[in-house]
C-alpha positions as CSV (number, residue, x, y, z in Angstrom):
1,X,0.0,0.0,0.0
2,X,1.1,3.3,-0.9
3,X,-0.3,6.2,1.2
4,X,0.2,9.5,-0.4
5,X,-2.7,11.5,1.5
6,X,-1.2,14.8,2.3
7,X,-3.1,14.4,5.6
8,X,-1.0,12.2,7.9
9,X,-3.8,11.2,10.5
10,X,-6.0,10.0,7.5
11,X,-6.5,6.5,7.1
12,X,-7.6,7.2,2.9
13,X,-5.1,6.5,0.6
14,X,-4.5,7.9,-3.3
15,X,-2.8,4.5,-4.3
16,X,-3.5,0.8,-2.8
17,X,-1.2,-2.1,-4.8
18,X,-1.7,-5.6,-3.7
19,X,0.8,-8.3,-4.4
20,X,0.7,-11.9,-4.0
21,X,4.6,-12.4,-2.9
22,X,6.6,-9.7,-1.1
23,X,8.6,-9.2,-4.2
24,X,6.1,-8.9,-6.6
25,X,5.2,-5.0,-5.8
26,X,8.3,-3.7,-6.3
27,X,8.9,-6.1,-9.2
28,X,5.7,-5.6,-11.2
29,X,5.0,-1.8,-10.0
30,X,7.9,-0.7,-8.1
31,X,8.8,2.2,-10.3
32,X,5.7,3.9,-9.8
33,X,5.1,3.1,-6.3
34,X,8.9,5.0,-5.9
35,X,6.5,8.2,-6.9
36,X,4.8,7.8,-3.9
37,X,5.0,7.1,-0.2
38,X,5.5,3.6,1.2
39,X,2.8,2.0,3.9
40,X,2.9,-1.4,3.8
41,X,0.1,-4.4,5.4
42,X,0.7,-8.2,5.3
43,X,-3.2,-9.9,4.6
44,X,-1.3,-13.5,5.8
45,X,-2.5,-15.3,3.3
46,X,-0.7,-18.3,2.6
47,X,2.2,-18.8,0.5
48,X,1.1,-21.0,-2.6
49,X,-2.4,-21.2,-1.1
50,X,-3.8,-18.4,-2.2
51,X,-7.7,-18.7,-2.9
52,X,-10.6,-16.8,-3.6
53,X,-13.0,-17.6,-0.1
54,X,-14.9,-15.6,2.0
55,X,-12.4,-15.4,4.4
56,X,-9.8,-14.1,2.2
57,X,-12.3,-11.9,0.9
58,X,-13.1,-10.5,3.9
59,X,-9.7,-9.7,4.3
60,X,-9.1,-7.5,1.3
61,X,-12.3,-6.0,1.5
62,X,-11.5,-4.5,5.3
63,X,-8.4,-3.3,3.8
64,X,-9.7,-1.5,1.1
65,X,-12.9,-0.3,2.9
66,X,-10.2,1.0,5.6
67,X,-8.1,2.6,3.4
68,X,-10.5,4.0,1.0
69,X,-8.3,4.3,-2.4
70,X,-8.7,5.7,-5.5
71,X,-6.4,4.0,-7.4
72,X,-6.0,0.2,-6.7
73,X,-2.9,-2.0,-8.5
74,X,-3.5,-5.6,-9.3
75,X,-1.4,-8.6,-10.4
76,X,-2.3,-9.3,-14.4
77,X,-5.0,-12.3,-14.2
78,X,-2.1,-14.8,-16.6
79,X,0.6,-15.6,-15.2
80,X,3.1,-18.9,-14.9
81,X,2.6,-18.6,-10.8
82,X,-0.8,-20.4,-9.5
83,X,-0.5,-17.8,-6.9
84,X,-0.4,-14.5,-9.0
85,X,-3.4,-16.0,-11.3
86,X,-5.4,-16.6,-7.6
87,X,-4.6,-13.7,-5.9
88,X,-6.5,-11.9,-9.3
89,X,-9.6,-13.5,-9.1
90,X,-9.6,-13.0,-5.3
91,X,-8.9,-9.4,-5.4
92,X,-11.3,-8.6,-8.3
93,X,-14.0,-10.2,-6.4
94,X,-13.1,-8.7,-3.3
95,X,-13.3,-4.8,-5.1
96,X,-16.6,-5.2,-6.6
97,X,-17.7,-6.8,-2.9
98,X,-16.1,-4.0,-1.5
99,X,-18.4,-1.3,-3.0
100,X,-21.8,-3.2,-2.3
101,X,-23.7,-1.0,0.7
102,X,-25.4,-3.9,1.9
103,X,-22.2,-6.3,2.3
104,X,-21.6,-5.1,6.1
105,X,-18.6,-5.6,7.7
106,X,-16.5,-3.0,10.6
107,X,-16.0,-0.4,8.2
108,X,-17.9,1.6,5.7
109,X,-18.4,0.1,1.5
110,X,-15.9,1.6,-0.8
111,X,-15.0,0.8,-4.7
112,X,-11.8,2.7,-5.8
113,X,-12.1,4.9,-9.0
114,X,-9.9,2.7,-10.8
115,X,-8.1,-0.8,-11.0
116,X,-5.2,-1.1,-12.9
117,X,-3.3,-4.5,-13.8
118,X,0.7,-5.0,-13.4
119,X,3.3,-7.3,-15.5
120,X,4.7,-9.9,-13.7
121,X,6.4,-13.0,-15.8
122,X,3.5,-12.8,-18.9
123,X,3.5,-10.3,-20.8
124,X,0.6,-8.8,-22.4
125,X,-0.1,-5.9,-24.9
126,X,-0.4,-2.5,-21.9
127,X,-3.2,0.3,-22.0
128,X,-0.6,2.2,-21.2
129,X,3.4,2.7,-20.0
130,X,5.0,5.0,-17.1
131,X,7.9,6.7,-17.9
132,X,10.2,5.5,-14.6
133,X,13.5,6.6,-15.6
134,X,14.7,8.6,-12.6
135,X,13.3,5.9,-10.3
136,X,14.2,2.3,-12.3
137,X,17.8,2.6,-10.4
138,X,16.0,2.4,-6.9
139,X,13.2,0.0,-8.3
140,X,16.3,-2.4,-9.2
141,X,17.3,-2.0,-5.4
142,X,15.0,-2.7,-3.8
143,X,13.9,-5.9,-5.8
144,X,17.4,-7.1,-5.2
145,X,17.0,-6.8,-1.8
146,X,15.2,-10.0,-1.5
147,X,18.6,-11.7,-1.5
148,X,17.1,-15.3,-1.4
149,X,14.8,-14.8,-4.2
150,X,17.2,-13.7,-7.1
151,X,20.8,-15.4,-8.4
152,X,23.6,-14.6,-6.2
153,X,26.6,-16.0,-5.1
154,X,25.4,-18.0,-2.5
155,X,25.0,-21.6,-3.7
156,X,21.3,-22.5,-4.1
157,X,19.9,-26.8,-4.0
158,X,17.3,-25.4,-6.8
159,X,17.7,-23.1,-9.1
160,X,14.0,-21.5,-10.2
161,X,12.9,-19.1,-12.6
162,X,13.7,-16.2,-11.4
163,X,16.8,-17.0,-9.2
164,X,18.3,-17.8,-12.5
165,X,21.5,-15.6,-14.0
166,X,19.9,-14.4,-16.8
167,X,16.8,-12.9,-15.2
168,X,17.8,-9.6,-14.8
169,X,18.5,-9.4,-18.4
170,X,15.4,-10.2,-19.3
171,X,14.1,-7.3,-16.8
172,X,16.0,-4.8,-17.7
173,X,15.0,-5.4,-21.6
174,X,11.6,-5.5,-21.0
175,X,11.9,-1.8,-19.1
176,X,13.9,-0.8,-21.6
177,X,11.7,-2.0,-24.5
178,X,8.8,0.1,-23.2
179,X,10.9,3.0,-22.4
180,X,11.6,3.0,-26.4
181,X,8.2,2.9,-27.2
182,X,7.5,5.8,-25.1
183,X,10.3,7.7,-25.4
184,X,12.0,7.4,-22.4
185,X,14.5,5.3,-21.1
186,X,12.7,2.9,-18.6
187,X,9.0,2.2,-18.9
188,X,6.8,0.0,-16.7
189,X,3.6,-1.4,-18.6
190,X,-0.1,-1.4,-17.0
191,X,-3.1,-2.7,-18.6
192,X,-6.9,-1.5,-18.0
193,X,-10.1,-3.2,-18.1
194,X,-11.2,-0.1,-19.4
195,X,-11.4,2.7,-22.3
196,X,-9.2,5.8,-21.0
197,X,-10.5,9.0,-22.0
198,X,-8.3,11.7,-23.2
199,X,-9.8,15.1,-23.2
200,X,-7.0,17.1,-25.0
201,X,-4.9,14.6,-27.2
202,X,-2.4,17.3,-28.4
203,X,-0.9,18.1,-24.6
204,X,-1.6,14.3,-23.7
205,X,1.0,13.6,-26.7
206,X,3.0,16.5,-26.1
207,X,6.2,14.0,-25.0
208,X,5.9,12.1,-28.7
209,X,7.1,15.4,-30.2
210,X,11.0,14.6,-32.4
């Protein structure tokens, strides 16, 4: 959760990302969540048991009810980890729940504006890409800080996906690869289950100028 209310005893928040695996955040949204300021909740739900039940439910929908967002971020609903597939279903269900005035619960319903999807090891065709350039050094940083995730020196009994050498290539081509195609030199992709509306498209493309 990222809590950029300028009000510091205020429970709302502008931004509220969910990820499946404490890596995953900073992986799949990291650079814009750098834009913002860091508050951070642990639901408990269990590693590689993630499922969409009422209790789970329950569980995000006190959070977001709590917090009140207006942006929510959201793992992309394909993925190669049972988990990050899961933990979309559960928290899409959870958000429309989370709206419904007569689903009671401690706090008061709330649906955020807007729910936005991240990248994690699928890729998929974004609705749009964030320009993170001055932030992808610190994104890198603190994704590496989960020593025991990612390759290292340290002599592993199983070498996964992503602890392998060559993983970090692939991440910093895919950042790089959506930087080019907005201009930039880092981009981070999101997709919407939405049509965006652009009221003036001539400042909206302002950055595509040669």
């Amino acid at each position: 959760m990222r809590n950029t209310n300028p009000n510091a005893n205020s429970p709302c928040v502008d931004v509220l990302a969910f990820s499946p695996h404490p890596d995953d955040a900073e992986m799949g949204c990291g650079g814009l969540l750098l834009k913002l300021k860091d508050v951070r909740e642990n639901l408990m739900l269990e590693d590689a048991n993630i499922k969409d039940d009422f209790d789970s439910r329950l569980k995000v929908i006190n959070v977001i009810r709590k917090y009140k967002p207006r942006l929510v971020i959201i793992p992309y609903w394909i993925d190669r980890h049972p988990d990050h597939e899961n933990s979309y279903k559960l928290l899409k269900h959870a958000i429309f729940i989370s709206g419904l005035p007569k689903f009671e619960t401690e706090f008061e319903f709330h649906r955020p504006n807007v729910v936005i999807n991240y990248m994690l090891h699928y890729e998929f065709n974004p609705s749009f890409i964030v320009d993170i350039t001055p932030y992808y050094k610190e994104k890198i940083e603190a994704v590496t800080a989960y020593k025991s995730q990612f390759y290292s020196n340290q002599e592993k009994t199983i070498i996964t996906h992503i602890a392998s050498k060559y993983y970090f290539d692939v991440i910093n081509s895919r950042h790089k690869y959506y930087g080019l195609r907005i201009r930039s030199k880092y981009g981070e992709p999101y997709f919407a289950e939405f049509d965006i509306r652009i009221d003036d498209p001539i400042k909206q493309f302002d950055y595509w100028r040669i």
